[in-house]
C-alpha positions in Angstrom: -75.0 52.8 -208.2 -75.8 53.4 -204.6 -77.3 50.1 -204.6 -73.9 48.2 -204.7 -71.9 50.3 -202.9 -71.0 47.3 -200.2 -70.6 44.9 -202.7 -66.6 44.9 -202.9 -66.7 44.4 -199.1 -69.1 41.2 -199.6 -66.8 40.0 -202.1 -63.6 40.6 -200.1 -65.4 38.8 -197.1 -66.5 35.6 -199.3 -62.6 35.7 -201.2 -61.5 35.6 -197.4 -63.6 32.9 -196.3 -62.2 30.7 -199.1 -58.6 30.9 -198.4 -59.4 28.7 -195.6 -56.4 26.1 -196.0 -58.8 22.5 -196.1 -57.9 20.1 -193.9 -54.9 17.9 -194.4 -53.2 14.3 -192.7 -49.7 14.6 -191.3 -47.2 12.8 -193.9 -44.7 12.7 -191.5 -43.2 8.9 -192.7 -43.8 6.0 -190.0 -46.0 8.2 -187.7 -49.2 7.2 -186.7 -51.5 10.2 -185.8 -54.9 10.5 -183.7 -57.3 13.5 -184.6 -58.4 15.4 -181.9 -59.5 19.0 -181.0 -57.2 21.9 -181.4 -57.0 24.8 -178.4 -58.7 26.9 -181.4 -61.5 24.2 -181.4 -60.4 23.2 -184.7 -59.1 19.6 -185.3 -55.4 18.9 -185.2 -53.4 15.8 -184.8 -51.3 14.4 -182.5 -48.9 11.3 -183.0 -49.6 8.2 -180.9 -47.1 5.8 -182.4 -43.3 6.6 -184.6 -42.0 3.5 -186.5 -45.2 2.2 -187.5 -44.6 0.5 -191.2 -47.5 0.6 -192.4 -51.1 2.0 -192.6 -52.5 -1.3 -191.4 -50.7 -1.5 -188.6 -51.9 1.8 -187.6 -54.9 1.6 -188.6 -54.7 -1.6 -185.6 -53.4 1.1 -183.1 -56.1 3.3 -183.7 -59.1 0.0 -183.1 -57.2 0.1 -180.2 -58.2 3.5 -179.3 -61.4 3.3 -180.4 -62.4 -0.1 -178.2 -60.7 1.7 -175.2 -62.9 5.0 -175.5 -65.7 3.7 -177.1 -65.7 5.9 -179.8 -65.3 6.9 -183.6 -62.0 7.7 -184.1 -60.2 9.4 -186.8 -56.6 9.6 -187.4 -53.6 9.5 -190.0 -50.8 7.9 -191.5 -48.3 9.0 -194.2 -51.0 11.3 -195.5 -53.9 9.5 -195.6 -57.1 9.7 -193.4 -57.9 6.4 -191.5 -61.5 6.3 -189.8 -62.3 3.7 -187.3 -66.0 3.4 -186.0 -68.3 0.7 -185.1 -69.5 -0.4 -188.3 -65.9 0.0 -189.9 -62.2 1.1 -190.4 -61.4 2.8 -193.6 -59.2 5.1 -195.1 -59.4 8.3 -197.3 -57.1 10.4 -199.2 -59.0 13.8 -197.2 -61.9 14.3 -195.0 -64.7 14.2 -198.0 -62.8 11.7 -200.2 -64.4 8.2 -200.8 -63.2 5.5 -198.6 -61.9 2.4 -198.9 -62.4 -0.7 -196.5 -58.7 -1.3 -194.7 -60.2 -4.8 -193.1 -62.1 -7.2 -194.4 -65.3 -8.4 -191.5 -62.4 -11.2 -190.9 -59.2 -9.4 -190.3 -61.0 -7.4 -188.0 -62.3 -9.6 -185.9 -58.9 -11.5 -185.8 -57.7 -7.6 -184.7 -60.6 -7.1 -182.2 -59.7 -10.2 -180.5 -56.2 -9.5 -180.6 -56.1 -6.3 -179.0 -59.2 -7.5 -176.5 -56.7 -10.0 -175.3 -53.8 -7.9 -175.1 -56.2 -5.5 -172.8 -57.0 -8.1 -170.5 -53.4 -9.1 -170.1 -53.1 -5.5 -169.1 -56.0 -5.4 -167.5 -57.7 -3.0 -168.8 
């Protein structure tokens, strides 16, 4: 008996650990949202657009981000997860969930270029 005297606590402990709430997108309608790093290091989002109308367009505002940093970016809108990186942009209903493509090769060239042009404009 003496042998599984700790066991309750083990269980408590691994009960605990699963009440961890999984990681959701803001559903907030027409906001577009950037993920980045919470002040308790864990990731949290923060809107960079209102009154987008669609998860197209910001999936375009969050290219944007990405060419301007240079870096995989993942963000939200309306409740689902849009990733943008170099080799594409797609979108998920949660972190793990299988993806779908939001651009064909095509469209996102035609947005590349866009936003490239808008950039220089600006120059940035």
């Amino acid at each position: 008996m003496r042998k599984f005297a700790c066991l309750p606590g083990l269980l408590a402990l691994t009960a605990l650990a699963g009440c961890e709430k999984p990681l959701t997108a803001p559903a907030n309608p027409g906001v577009c949202w950037i993920m980045v790093e919470g002040m308790n290091g864990k990731p949290d989002f923060r809107p960079i657009a209102p009154q987008i109308d669609s998860l197209e367009n910001c999936a375009v505002r969050l290219e944007g981000v990405h060419i301007a940093q240079k870096r995989a970016v993942t963000g939200a809108y309306q409740g689902v997860f849009i990733s943008v990186t170099d080799a594409e942009v797609s979108a998920a209903a949660g972190p793990n969930a299988q993806r779908y493509r939001v651009f064909t090769p095509q469209q996102r060239a035609k947005v590349r270029e866009g936003i490239q042009t808008l950039m220089a404009r600006e120059g940035l």
